[in-house]
C-alpha positions as CSV (number, residue, x, y, z in Angstrom):
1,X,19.7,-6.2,-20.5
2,X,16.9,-4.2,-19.2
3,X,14.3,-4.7,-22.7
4,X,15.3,-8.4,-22.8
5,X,11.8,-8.5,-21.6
6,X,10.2,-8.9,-25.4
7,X,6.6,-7.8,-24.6
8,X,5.4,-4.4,-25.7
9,X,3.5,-2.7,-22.6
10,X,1.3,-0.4,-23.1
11,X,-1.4,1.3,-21.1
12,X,-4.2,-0.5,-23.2
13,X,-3.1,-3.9,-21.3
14,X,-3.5,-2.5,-17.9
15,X,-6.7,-2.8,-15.5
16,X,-7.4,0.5,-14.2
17,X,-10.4,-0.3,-12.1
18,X,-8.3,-3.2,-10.1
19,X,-5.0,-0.6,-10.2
20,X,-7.5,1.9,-8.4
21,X,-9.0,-0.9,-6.2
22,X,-5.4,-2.0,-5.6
23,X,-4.5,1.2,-4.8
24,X,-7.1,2.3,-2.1
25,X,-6.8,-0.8,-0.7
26,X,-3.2,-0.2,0.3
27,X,-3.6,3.2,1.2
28,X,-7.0,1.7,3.8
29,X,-4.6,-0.8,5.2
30,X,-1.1,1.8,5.2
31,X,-3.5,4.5,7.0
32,X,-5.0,2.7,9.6
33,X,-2.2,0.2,9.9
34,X,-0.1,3.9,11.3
35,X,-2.7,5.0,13.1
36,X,-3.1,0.8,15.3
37,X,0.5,1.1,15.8
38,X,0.6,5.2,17.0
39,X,-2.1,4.0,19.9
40,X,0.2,1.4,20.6
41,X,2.6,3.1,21.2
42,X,1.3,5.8,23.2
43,X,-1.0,3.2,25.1
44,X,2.7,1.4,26.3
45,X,4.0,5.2,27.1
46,X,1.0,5.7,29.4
47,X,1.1,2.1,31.4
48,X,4.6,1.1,31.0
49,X,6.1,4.5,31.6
């Protein structure tokens, strides 16, 4: 069931420059998107605590 798929996929069909754009675009977003939530948090243990 898994090669019901029919379409031969090789590396020749993929984009590597919008893989890599892709890429350091999530890592960006995953990076500071960690580091918005860490000052959160520590922001709520200074005022709330």
């Amino acid at each position: 069931m898994a090669d019901a798929d029919h379409m031969p996929m090789h590396s020749s069909y993929m984009d590597y420059a919008e893989h890599e754009r892709t890429y350091r675009g999530f890592t960006f977003a995953a990076k500071w998107g960690t580091a918005v939530i860490a000052g959160i948090i520590i922001l709520l243990a200074i005022f709330l605590v």
